[in-house]
N, C-alpha and C positions, 0 to 999 in steps of 0.2 A: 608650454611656456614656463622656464623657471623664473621664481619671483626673484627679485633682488632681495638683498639685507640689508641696506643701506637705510638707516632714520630719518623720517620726514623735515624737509622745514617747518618752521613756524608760520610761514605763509602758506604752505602744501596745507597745513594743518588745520588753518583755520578755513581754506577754501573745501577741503577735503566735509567737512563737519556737516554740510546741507546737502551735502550727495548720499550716504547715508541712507538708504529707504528704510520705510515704515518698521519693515519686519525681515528678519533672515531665518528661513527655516533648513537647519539643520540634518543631515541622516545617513545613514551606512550600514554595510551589514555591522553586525556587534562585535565589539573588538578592533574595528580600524581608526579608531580615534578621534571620531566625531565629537564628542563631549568636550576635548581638548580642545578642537578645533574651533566651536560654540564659544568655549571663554575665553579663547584665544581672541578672536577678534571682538565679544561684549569687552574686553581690557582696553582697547585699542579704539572703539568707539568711545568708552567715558575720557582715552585721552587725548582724542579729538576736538570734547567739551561740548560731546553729547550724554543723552540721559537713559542708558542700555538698559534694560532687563532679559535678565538671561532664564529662563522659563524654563527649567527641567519635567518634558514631558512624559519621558521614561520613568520604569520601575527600577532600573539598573541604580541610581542614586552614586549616578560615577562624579558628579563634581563636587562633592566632600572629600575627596578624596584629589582632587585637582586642584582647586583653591584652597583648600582647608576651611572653610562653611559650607554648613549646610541650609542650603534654603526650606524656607515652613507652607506652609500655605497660602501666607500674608507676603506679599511682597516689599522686601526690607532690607539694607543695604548688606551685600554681600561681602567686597572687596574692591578695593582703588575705584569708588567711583559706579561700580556696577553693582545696580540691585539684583535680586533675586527672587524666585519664588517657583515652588515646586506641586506639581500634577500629577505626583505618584500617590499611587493607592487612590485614596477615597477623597483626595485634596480638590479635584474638579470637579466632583459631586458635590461637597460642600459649599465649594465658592459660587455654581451653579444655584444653589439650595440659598443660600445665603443674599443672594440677588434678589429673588424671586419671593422669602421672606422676609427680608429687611432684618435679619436677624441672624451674625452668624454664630454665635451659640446655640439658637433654635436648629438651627440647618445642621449641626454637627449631630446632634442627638436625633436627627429624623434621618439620614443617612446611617448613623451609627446602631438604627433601631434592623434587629433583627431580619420580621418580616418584610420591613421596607428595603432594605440591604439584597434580601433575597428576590424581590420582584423585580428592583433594578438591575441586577444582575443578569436576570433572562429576557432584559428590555435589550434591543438590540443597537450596539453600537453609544449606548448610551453615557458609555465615560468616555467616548469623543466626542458626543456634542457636545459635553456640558465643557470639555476641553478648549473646542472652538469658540465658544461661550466668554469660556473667559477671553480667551485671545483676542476677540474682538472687545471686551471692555477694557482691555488694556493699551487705551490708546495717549496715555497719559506721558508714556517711556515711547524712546527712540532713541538705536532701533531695539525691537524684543525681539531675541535671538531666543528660538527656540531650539533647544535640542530633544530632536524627534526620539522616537524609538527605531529599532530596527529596522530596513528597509521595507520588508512586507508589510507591519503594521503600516509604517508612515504612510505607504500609498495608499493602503484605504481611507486614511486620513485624509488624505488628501483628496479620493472622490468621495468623500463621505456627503456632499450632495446628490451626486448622480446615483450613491447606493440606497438614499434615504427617499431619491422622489417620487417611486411608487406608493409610500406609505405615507407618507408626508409632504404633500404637495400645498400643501397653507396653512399658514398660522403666522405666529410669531416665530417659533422655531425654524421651519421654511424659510421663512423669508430672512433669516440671521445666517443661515449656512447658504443659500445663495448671493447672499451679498458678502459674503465673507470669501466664497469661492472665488466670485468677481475679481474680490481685492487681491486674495493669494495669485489670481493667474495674471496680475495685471503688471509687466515686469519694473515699473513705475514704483513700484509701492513694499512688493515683497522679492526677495532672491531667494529661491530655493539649491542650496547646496549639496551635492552629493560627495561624500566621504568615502575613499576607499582607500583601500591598498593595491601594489605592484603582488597579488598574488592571483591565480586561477580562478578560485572561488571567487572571490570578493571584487575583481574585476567582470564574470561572469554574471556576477548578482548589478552589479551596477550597469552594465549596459542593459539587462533587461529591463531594470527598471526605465530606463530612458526610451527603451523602445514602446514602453506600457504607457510616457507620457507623451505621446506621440497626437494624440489625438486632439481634434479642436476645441479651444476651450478649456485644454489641459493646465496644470503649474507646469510651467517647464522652467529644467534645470538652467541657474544663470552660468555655473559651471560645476568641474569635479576637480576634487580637490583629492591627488594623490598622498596621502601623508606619511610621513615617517622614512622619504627616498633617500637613497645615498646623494650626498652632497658633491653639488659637480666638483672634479678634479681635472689634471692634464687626462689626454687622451693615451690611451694604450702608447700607439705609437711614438707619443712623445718621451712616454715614460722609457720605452725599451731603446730610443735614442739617448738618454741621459744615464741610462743602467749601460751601456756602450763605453760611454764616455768616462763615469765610475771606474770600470773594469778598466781601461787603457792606464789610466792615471794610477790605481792603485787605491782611491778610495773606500775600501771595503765600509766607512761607517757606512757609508753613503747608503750602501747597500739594503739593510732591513727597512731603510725610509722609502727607498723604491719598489722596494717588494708591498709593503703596506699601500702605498698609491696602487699598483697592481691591482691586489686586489681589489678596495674599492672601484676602480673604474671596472673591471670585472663585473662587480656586482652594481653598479648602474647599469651598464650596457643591460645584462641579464632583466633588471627591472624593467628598463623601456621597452623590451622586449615583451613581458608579460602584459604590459601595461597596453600594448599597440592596439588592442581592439575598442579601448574608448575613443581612439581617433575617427574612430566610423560613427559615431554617434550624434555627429555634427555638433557637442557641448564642448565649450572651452577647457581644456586640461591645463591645472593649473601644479607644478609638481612643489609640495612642502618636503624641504629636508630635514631629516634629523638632527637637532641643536644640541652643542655639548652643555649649554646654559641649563638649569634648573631653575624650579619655583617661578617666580611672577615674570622674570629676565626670559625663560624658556617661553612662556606665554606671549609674550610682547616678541619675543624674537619669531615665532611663530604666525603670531596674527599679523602682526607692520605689513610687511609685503605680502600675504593673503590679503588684506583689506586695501591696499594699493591698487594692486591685482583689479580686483572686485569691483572697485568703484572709480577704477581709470574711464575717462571718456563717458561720461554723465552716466556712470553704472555699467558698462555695457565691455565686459571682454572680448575683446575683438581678435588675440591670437589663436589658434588650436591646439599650440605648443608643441609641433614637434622636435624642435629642438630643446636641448638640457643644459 
């Protein structure tokens, strides 16, 4: 399914704003532009005139580097409208720590203490709970767009109940990551997006993952988001009709303008091609192209129609996209 480019109305806009769910969690393998993708559409939900936070749960620290702030701990306005706040390092530990003390200055020096630093550390799984932790008291923003870490983390992220309930079958802990599961698998509330590329690998890595969410009770993906595809153009065939027609008449400019269409539609065809084995995955393929736009413009032209996409027909993608 390619999105459109086309800017919302101000009626789309305001209709669009209570569709929106709770949460969008983010992920790909590293390097397919997931991070992009995450601010891409928290831009586009604050201009909506919803209230986004965009939750950097990675170590990578890729959206300073995409917006130009970086988010702290604290969650506090980032750009046009979207807050921020980041889970790298020892930031979910803290905020974890911090809940549970009523003190986050206490909570930074008790995480930041040596020996306690190092028993957490061999506690297992333990800077995802305190992860989900937060995520769950962040129910303040909508939606919080997290962006995951890499694929293999994120899925254990993801069953990090099912991994934890031999050891942990009650408490308050328990009972926060089963009702947090609830809500992730509940497609009502949370989208889980899968990020990739038109490449071997990283289409490879993404259907497995889809095939790992397979199961009942699972997050399952709302869709996969191709990024960074060559932008449709005319068709081969059209193009070697109009390079015909050049060549009769004598047009040689004409000529390096259709050589460049060439390729490109070249290198789409080639892409859809790589790209064909998420169509077995039964997940909506949604294909993002590459925008000649920069900064906030590239952002917004990027998220508009992924977020169209997304939440056409009360949340619910209904194409599989195989057309471009």
């Amino acid at each position: 399914m390619a999105v459109s480019d086309g800017g919302p109305s101000r009626d789309r806009i305001r209709d669009r704003r209570e569709r929106w769910p709770q949460r969008i969690l983010v992920t790909g393998k590293g390097g397919v532009g997931k991070s992009t993708i995450a601010a891409a559409l928290a831009l586009v939900a604050a201009r909506d005139g919803a209230q986004p936070l965009l939750m950097e749960a990675g170590a990578r620290a890729s959206l300073a580097r995409i917006v130009g702030a970086t988010p702290t701990d604290v969650p506090a306005p980032l750009f046009e409208g979207v807050y921020g706040v980041s889970l790298a390092g020892d930031a979910a530990l803290v905020a974890f720590a911090a809940d549970v003390l009523h003190s986050r200055r206490l909570a930074r020096v008790l995480v930041g203490h040596r020996a306690i630093g190092t028993l957490m550390a061999a506690m297992p799984a333990v800077a995802e709970v305190a992860a989900m932790h937060v995520l769950d008291r962040r129910r303040d923003y909508a939606p919080v767009v997290v962006d995951l870490e890499a694929t293999g983390h994120a899925q254990m992220w993801l069953e990090l109940r099912d991994t934890l309930s031999p050891v942990m079958s009650r408490g308050g802990i328990a009972d926060m990551l089963a009702r947090m599961h609830d809500e992730l698998a509940d497609p009502g509330r949370t989208a889980l997006v899968l990020v990739t590329r038109a490449e071997p690998l990283a289409v490879a890595e993404t259907t497995e993952l889809c095939e790992s969410l397979q199961q009942p009770g699972s997050v399952r993906p709302r869709a996969i988001i191709v990024a960074g595809t060559t932008p449709t153009g005319p068709a081969l065939a059209d193009i070697a009709r109009l390079r015909a027609v050049a060549d009769a008449r004598g047009a040689a400019a004409v000529r390096d303008d259709l050589d460049y269409l060439a390729r490109e539609a070249q290198r789409a065809a080639h892409e859809r091609e790589m790209a064909a084995p998420l169509h077995g995955t039964g997940v909506p393929v949604l294909w993002s192209p590459r925008v000649a736009s920069e900064g906030r413009a590239a952002l917004f032209a990027i998220g508009e129609p992924l977020a169209a996409a997304l939440l056409d027909h009360d949340g619910v993608v209904t194409s599989t996209g195989g057309d471009r």
